[in-house]
C-alpha positions in Angstrom: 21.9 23.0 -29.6 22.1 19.4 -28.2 18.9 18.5 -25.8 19.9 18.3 -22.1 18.3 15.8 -19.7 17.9 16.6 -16.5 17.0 13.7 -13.5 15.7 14.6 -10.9 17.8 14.3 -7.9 14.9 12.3 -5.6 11.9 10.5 -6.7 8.6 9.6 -5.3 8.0 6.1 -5.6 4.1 5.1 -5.0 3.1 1.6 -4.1 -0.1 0.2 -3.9 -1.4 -3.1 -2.2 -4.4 -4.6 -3.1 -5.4 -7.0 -0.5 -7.6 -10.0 -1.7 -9.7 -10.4 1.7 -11.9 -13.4 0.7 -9.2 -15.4 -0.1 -7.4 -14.5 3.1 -10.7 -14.9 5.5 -11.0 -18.8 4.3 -7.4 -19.3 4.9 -7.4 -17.5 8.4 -10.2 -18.7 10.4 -9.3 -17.2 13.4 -6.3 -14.3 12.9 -4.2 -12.5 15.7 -6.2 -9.7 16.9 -3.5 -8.3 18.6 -1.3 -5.8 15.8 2.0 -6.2 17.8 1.4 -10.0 16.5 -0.2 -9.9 13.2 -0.8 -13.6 11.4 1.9 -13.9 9.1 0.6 -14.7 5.0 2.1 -16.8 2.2 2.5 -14.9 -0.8 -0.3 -15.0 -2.3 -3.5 -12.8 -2.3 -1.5 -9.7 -2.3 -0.5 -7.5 -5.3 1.9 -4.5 -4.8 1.9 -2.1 -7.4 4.6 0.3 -7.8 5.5 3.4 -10.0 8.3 6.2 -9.8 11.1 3.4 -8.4 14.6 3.1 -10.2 13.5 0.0 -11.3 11.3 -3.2 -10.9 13.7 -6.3 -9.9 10.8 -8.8 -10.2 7.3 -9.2 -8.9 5.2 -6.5 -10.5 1.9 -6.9 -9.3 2.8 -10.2 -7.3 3.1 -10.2 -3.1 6.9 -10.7 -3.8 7.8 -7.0 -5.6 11.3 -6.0 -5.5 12.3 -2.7 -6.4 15.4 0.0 -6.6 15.5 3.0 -5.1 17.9 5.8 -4.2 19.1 7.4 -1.0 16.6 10.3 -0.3 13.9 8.8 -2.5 10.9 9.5 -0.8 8.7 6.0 -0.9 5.3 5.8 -0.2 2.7 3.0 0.8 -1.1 2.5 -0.2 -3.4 0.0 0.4 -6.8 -1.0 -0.3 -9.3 -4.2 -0.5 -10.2 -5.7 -3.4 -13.2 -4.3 -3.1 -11.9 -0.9 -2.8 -12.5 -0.6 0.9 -16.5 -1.1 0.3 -17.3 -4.7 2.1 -13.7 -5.6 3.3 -11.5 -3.2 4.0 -7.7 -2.9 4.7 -5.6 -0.4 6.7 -1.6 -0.6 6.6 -1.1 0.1 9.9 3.6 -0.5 10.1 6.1 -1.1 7.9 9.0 -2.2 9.0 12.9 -4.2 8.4 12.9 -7.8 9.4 16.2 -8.7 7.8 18.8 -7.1 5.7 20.3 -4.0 5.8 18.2 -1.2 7.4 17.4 1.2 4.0 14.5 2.8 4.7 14.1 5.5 7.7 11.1 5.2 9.7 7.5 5.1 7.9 5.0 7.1 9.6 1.3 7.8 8.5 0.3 10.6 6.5 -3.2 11.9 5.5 -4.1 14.7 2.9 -7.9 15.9 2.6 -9.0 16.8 -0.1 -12.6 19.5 -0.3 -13.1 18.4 -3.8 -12.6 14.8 -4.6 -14.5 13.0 -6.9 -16.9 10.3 -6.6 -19.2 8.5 -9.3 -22.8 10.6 -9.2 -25.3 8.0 -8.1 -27.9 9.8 -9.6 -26.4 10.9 -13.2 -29.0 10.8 -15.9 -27.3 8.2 -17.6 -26.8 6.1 -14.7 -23.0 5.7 -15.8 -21.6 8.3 -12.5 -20.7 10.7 -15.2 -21.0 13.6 -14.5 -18.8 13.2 -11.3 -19.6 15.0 -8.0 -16.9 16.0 -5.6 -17.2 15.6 -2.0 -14.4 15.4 1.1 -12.3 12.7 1.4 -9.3 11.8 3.2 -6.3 9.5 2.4 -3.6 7.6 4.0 -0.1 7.1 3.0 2.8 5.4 5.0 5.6 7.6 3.6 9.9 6.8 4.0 13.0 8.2 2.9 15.5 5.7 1.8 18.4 6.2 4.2 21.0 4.1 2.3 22.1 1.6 0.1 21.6 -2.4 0.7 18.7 -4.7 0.0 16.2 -4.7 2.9 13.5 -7.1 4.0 10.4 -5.4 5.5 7.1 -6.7 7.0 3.7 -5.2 5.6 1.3 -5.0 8.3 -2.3 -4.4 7.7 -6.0 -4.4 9.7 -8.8 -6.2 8.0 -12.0 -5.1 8.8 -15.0 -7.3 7.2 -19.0 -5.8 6.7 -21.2 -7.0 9.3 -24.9 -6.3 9.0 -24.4 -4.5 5.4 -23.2 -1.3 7.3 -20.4 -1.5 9.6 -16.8 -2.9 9.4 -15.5 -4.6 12.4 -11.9 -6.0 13.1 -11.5 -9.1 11.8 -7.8 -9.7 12.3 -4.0 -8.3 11.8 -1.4 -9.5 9.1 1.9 -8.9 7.3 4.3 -10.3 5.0 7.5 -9.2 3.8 8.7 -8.0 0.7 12.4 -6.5 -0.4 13.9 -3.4 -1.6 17.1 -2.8 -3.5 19.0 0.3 -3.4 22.1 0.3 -5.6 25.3 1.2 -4.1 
């Protein structure tokens, strides 16, 4: 009996953007604070990470990724600092078509909590985290379907909030820039 492969009809493509805020601070002295205006970027200091897509066109881990997807293929954004949100941090805040055809649907924010997710243990006895202790925690997600077929520009837009007095993050200004998507007709 011959082996029978079976795709599945839709896909969840995950993308993560890891924001380098140091280098974007000492190029952006003084940034939009207003988010309907955010300071456009160059493409650089950006690197978009994606898994699950039909295919990478080009730009794996650059600020200029270009992947495929499918009509109905669910696609969903990340994003973080460098510094994984600890001094910096970075909130995507819209995504949205600045040129092209119009492939994607609306995003929208999206937030799961989860009671038990894990964390290095400060206090192990090995001082490595291990073992791990789980505590509450809550992540975001701007989530699309992909309405149709064409190639799409959209704008990124993100908050990024810089440590002030080693313990709270304060606005320190909006951006975007704009990467593609290609879905196949």
């Amino acid at each position: 009996m011959a082996d029978v492969n079976l795709a599945a009809s839709t896909a969840h493509i995950q993308i993560l953007a890891v924001i380098d805020t140091e280098l974007i601070k000492a190029q952006h002295s003084n940034p939009s604070k207003d988010p309907k205006k955010p300071t456009g970027l160059a493409h650089v200091g950006q690197f978009l990470l994606v898994t699950g897509s039909r295919g990478v066109i080009k730009g794996q881990g650059t600020a200029d990724l270009e992947f495929m997807a499918y009509p109905g293929d669910l696609v969903s954004f990340t994003g973080t600092s460098i510094q994984d949100n600890s001094d910096d941090a970075v909130i995507l805040y819209n995504i949205s078509r600045f040129s092209g055809t119009e492939v994607f649907n609306q995003f929208q924010y999206n937030a799961i909590t989860r009671n038990g997710a894990v964390q290095p243990n400060p206090e192990s006895p090995e001082r490595n985290g291990l073992p791990a202790i789980q505590r509450v925690e809550t992540f975001a997600s701007f989530d699309s379907r992909v309405m149709q077929s064409g190639r799409e520009g959209f704008g990124i837009s993100f908050g990024l909030y810089t440590l002030v007095g080693g313990q709270k993050q304060e606005l320190f200004g909006y951006f975007w820039w704009d990467p593609y998507i290609t879905v196949p007709a």
